[in-house]
C-alpha positions in Angstrom: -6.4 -108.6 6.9 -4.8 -111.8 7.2 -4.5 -111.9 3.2 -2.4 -108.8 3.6 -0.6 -109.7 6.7 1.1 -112.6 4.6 1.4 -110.4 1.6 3.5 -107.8 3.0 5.6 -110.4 4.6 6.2 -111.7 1.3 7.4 -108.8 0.1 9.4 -108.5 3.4 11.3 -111.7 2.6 12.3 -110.5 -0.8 13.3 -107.0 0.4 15.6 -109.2 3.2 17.0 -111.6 0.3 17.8 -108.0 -2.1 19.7 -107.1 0.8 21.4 -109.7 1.7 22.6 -109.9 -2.0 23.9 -106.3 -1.8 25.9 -107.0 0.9 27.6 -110.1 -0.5 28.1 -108.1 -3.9 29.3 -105.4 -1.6 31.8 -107.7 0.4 32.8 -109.2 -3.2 34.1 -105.9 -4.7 35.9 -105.0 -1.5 38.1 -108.5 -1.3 39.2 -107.8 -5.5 39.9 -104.3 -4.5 42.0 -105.3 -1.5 43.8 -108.2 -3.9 44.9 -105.0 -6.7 45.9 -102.4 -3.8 49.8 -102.0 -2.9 50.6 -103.7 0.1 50.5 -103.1 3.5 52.9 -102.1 5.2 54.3 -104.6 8.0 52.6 -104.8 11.3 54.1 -102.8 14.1 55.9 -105.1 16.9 53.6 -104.5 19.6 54.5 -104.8 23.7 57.1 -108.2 24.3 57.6 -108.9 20.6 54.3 -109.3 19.9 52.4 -108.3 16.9 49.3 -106.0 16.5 47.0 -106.2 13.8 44.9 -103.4 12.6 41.9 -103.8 10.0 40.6 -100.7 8.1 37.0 -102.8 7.4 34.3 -100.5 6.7 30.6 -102.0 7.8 27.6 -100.7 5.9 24.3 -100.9 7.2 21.5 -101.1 4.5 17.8 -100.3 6.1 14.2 -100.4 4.5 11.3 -99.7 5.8 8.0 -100.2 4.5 7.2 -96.7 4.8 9.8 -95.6 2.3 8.4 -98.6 0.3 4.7 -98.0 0.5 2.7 -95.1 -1.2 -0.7 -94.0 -1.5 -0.2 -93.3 -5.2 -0.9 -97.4 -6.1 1.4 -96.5 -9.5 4.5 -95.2 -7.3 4.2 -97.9 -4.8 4.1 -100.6 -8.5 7.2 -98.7 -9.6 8.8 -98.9 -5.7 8.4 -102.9 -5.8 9.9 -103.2 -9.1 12.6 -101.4 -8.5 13.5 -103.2 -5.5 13.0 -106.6 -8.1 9.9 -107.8 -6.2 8.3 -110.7 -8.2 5.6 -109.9 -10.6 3.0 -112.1 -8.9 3.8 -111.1 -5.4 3.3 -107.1 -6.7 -0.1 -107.9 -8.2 -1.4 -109.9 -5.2 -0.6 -107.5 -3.5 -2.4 -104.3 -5.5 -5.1 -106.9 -5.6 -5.0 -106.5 -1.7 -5.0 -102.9 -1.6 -7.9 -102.4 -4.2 -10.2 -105.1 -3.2 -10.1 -104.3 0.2 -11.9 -100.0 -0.2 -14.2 -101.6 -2.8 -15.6 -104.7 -0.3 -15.8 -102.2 2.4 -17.9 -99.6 -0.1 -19.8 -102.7 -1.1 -21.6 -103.3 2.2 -21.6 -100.1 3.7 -23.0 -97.7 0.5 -25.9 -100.0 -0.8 -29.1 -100.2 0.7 -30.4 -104.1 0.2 -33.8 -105.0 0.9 -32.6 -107.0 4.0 -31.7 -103.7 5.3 -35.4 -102.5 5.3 -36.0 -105.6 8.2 -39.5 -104.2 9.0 -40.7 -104.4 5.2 -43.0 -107.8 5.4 -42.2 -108.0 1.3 -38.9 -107.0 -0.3 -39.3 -103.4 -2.3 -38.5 -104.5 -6.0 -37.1 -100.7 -6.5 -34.3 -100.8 -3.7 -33.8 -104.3 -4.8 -33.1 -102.9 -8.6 -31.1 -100.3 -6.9 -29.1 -102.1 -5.1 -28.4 -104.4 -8.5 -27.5 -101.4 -10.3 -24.7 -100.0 -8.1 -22.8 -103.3 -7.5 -22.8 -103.5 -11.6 -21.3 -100.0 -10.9 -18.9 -100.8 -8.6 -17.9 -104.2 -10.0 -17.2 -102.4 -13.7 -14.9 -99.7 -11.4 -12.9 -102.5 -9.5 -12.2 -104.0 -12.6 -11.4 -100.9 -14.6 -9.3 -99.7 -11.4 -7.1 -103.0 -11.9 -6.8 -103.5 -15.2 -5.1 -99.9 -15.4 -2.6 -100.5 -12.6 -1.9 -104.4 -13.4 -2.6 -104.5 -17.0 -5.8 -107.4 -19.5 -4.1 -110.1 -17.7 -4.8 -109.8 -14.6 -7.8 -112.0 -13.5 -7.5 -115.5 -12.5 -10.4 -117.7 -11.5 -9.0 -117.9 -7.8 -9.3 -113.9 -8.0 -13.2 -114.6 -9.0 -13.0 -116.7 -5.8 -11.5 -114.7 -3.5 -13.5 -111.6 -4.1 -17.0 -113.4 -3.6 -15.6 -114.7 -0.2 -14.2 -111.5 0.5 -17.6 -110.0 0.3 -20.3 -111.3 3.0 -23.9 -110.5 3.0 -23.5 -108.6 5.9 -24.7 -105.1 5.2 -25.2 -101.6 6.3 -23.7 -98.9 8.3 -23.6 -101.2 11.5 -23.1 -104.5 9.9 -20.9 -104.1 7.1 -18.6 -102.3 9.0 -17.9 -105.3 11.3 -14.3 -107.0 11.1 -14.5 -110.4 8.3 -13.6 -112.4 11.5 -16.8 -111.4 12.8 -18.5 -111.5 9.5 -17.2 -115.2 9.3 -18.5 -116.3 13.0 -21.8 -114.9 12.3 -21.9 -117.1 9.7 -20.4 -120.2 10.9 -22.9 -119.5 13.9 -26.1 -119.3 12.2 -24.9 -122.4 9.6 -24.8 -124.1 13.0 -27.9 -123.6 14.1 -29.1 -124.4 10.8 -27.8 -128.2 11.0 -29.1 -128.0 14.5 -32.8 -127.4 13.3 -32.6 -129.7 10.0 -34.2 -133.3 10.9 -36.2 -132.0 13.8 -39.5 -133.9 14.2 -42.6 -134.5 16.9 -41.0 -134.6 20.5 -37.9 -133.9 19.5 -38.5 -130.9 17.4 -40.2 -129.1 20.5 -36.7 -129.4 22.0 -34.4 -129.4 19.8 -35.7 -126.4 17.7 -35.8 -124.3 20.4 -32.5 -124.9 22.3 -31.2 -124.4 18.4 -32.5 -120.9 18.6 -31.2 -120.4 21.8 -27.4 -121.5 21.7 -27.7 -119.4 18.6 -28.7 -116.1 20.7 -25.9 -117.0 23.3 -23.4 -117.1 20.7 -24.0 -113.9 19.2 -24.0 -112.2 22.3 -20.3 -113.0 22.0 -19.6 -111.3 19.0 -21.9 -108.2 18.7 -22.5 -105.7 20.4 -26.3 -105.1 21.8 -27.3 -102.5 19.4 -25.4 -104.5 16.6 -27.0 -108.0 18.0 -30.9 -106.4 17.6 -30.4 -105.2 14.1 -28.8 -108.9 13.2 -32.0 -110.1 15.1 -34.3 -108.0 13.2 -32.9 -109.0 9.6 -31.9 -112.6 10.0 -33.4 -114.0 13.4 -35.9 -117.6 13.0 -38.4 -115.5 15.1 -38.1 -112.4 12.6 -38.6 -114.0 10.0 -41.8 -115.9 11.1 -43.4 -112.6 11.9 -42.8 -111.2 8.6 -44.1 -113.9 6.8 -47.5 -114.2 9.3 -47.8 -110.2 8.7 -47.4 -110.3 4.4 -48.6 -107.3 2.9 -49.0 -105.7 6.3 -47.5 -101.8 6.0 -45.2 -101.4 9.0 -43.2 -98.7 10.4 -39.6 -99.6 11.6 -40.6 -98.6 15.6 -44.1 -100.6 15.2 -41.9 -103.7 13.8 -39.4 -103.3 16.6 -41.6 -103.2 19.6 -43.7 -105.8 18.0 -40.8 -108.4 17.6 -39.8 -107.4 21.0 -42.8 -108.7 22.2 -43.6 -111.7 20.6 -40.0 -112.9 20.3 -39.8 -114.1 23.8 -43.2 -116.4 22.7 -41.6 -117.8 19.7 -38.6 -118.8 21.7 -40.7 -121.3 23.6 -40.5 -124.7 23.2 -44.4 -125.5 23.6 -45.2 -123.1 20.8 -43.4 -125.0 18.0 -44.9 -128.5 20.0 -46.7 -131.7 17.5 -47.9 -134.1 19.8 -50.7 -135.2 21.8 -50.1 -134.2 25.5 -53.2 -132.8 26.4 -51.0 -130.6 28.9 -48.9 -129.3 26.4 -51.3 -128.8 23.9 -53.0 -126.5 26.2 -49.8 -124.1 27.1 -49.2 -124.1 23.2 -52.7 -122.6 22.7 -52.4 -120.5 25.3 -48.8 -119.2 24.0 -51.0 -118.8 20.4 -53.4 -116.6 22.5 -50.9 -114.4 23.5 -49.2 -114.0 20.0 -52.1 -113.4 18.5 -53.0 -111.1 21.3 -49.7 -109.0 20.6 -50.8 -109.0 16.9 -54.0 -107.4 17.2 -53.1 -104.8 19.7 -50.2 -104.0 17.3 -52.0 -103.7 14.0 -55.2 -102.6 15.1 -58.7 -104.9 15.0 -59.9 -103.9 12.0 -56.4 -104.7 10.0 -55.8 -107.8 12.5 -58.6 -109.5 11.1 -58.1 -108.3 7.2 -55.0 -110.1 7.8 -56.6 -113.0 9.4 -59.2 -113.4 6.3 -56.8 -113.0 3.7 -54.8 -116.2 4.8 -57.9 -118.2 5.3 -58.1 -120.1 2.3 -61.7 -120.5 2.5 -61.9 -116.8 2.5 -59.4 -116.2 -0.5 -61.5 -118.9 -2.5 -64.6 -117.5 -1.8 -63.3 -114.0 -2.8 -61.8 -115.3 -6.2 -65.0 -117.2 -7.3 -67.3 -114.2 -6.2 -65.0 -111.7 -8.5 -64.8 -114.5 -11.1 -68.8 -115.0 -11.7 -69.2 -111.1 -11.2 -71.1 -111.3 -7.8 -71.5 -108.2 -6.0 -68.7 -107.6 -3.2 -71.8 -106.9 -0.8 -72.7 -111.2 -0.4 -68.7 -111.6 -0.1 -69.1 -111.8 3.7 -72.2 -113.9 3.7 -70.8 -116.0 0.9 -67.8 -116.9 3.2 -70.2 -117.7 6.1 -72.4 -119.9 4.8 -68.9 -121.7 3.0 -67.5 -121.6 6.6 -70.8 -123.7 8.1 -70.9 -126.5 5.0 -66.9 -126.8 5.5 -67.7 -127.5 9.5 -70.3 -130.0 8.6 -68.6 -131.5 6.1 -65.5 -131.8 8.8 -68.1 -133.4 11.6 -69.7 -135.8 9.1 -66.5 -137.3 7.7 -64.8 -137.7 11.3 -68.6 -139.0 12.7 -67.2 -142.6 13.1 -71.0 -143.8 14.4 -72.0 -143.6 10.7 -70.9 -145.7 8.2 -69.4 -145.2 4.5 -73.1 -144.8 2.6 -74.4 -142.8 5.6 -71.6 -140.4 5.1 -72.1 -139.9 1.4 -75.5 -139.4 2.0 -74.7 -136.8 4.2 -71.8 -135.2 2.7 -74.1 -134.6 -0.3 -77.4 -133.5 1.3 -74.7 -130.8 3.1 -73.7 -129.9 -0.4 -77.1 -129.3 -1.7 -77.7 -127.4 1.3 -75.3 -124.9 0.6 -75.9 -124.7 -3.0 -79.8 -123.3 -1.9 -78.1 -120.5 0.7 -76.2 -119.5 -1.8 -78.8 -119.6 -5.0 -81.3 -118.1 -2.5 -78.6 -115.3 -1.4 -77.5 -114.1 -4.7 -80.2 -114.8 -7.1 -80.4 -117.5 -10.3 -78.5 -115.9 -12.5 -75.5 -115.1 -10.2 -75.9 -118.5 -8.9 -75.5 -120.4 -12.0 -71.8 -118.1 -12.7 -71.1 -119.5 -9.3 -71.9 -123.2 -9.9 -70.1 -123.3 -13.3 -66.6 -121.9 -11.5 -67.1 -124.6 -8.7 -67.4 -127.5 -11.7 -64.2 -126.0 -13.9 -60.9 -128.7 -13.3 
């Protein structure tokens, strides 16, 4: 907007100068008219001898208006401006203005981008090819659109420029709509919270992170509206984000995502949760803010997919599945696999952290524990199973 503000006042001036021009042209041929004419007869004597003087001067008044300027028909309102001698450049920055600006707005308001879909834990490659597909679309119209109207030529690299700030990732039927001064704070806002966060560590983290994410909720408040703040929460909020990437590959539908960031975003918000030191107090209000997050999880998704998800980002568990599918070991000792993994991985943890034993009794230990496990497992799923195992464990 403010592009075309100073635009049209460009063309303004020039319309004022043209004018101005007209008159003195006007006033020019009047004075060599008035020099060629017969003359005039004398003055009158007017009351007591004196003398009155009569002028026939004729003023003109010359008005434009941008109405009778403007047209709808972008070719008319080309031939308008040249007719009134309007500069070349000033005629094409100013079609540039009255393209660009339908295009951005179809831009962010008639693709669907995978940000849109905020309760999708992992993009969907096919809105992500459509959305690629119909900006090539309308990025080959633009251009074909201009280069009729202002000719090859007329493209600069500022143009490039321009048109990528011109277009915000801000999308969608609520957020693309919103005015590019609004567009711009968000951004400025969440840049600043950004440089907030960066550099945050122990003690201060627990703080500093926190107050980040709030200042950047206070903010917003001030720009959006509520309906438009919880759909800029839902795509681009820290907490949002978090609880997409803890729920990856989990099949939500938008109402189950909602009310489930509506409960655990008040949790995530806390400073204790995002706490790395050693008070024993604090330590034990961050577990007990785990506890409830994790309790919000599982009542969402269900027990049975809770703890699929739980499993699948155990590392233990994902090794264990890819060496039992690697030697060909029925999926039936998966479960006890992973159990008898999960008690060597404890022992192994208590031995090296023992500090009453010394290095040799440790190694000693460490591989007795090994051999341990190697029997459950040999005994569990047979010799010949067993060895496919132990040749996967000894591969670099």
């Amino acid at each position: 907007m403010r592009l075309r503000f100073w635009l049209i006042a460009s063309a303004g001036l020039n319309l004022i100068l043209a004018a101005v021009l007209i008159l003195v042209a006007a006033g020019h041929s009047s004075r060599n008219q008035e020099t060629h004419a017969a003359p005039a007869p004398a003055p009158a004597p007017g009351p007591e001898g004196t003398t009155e003087i009569k002028t026939n001067s004729v003023v003109r008044y010359l008005n434009f208006t941008w109405d009778q300027i403007e047209s709808t028909n972008l070719g008319a309102y080309i031939t308008n401006l040249k007719a009134l001698g309007c500069p070349k450049a000033t005629i094409r920055d100013i079609i540039l203005a009255e393209v660009n600006q339908p295009f951005a707005h179809r831009r962010v308001t008639d693709i669907v981008t995978p940000d849109q879909e905020w309760w999708k834990t992992e993009p969907d490659p096919a809105v992500a090819r459509a959305a690629s597909t119909k900006l090539r679309e309308l990025e080959a119209e633009r251009r074909a659109r201009l280069t009729a109207l202002l000719g090859p030529d007329w493209e600069t690299e500022t143009d490039v420029d321009a048109w990528v700030e011109s277009n915000y990732g801000l999308t969608g039927p609520r957020l693309g709509t919103l005015p590019p001064e609004t567009k711009r704070a968000l951004y400025d806002i969440a840049a600043g919270r950004q440089a907030d966060m960066a550099g945050q560590t122990s003690r201060g983290r627990r703080g500093g992170m926190t107050n980040a994410l709030q200042s950047e909720r206070e903010r917003l408040k001030v720009w959006l509206t509520p309906l438009a703040l919880n759909e800029y929460l839902l795509r681009y909020s820290q907490s949002a984000a978090a609880l997409r990437a803890d729920t990856r590959g989990v099949n939500f539908q938008p109402e189950q995502f909602q009310n489930l960031f509506a409960t655990v975003d008040p949790i995530l918000l806390q400073p204790d949760y995002y706490y790395q030191g050693s008070d024993a107090g604090l330590l034990d209000h961050q577990r007990a803010l785990q506890t409830k997050y994790e309790a919000a999880l599982q009542q969402s998704l269900g027990s049975d997919t809770y703890h699929a998800l739980r499993l699948n980002q155990d590392a233990l568990y994902v090794s264990t599945t890819a060496a039992v599918r690697q030697a060909a070991i029925p999926e039936k000792y998966l479960t006890k696999l992973y159990q008898v993994n999960v008690a060597t991985q404890a022992e192994l943890d208590r031995i090296r952290n023992d500090k009453t034993l010394t290095a040799e009794e440790k190694i000693t230990a460490l591989s007795t524990t090994r051999t341990e496990q190697q029997k459950a497992i040999q005994q569990l799923v047979g010799a010949e199973a067993f060895q496919r195992w132990l040749q996967i464990q000894t591969q670099p």
